[in-house]
N, C-alpha and C positions, 0 to 999 in steps of 0.2 A: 963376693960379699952377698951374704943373705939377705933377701926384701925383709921387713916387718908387715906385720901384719897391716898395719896402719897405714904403712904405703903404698900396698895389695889394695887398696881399696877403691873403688872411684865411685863417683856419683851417676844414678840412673840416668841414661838418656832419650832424650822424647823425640821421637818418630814425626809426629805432627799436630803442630798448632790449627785451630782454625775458630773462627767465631760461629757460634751459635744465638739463637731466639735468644735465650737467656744471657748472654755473655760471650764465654766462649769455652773450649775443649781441650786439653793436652792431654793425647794419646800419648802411652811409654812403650816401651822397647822391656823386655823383659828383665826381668831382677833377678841380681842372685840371689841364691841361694840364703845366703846370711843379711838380706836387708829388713831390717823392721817394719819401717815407714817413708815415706817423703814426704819433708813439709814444703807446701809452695807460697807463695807469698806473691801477692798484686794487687794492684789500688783498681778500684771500682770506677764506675760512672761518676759518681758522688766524689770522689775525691781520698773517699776514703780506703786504708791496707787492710787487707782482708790477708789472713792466713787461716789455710788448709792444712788436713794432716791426711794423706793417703794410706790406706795398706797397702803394703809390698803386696798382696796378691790381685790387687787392679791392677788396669793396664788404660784406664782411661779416667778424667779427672774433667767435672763440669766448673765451673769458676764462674757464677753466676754475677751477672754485672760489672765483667773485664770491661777494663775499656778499651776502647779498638786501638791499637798501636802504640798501647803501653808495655810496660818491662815486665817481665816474669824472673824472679828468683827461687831458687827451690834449694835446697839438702838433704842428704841420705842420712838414716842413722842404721846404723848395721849393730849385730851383736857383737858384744866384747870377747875378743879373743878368751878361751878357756885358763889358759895357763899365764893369767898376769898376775904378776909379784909385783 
């Protein structure tokens, strides 16, 4: 049985979290080829959800006013396969 392309896919993986002056850091691992962006998403000092949108051609991502030992969520958006009907 043939993959689809959609199921070929996975989400970028990060290498390493750590806090920084400002917040904190999420270095990645490198992207394929076909990735757009990464959006990450986390709640601040303040309480408040901050989302980010990365270029696929970073490989490091500041998150200014994480809060220390809060959740990080992120997804990939890649291009659409060429030949969808």
């Amino acid at each position: 049985m043939e993959k689809t392309y959609q199921a070929s896919l996975s989400q970028r993986r990060i290498s390493r979290m750590a806090t920084s002056d400002n917040g904190g850091i999420i270095e990645w691992n490198i992207a394929s080829e076909d990735l757009i962006y990464t959006e990450v998403k986390y709640t601040n000092v303040a309480g408040e959800e901050v989302l980010l949108e990365m270029d696929a051609n970073q490989n490091a991502l500041d998150c200014p006013g994480a809060k220390p030992g809060g959740t990080v969520e992120f997804r990939s958006a890649y291009l659409p396969e060429e030949k969808m009907y």
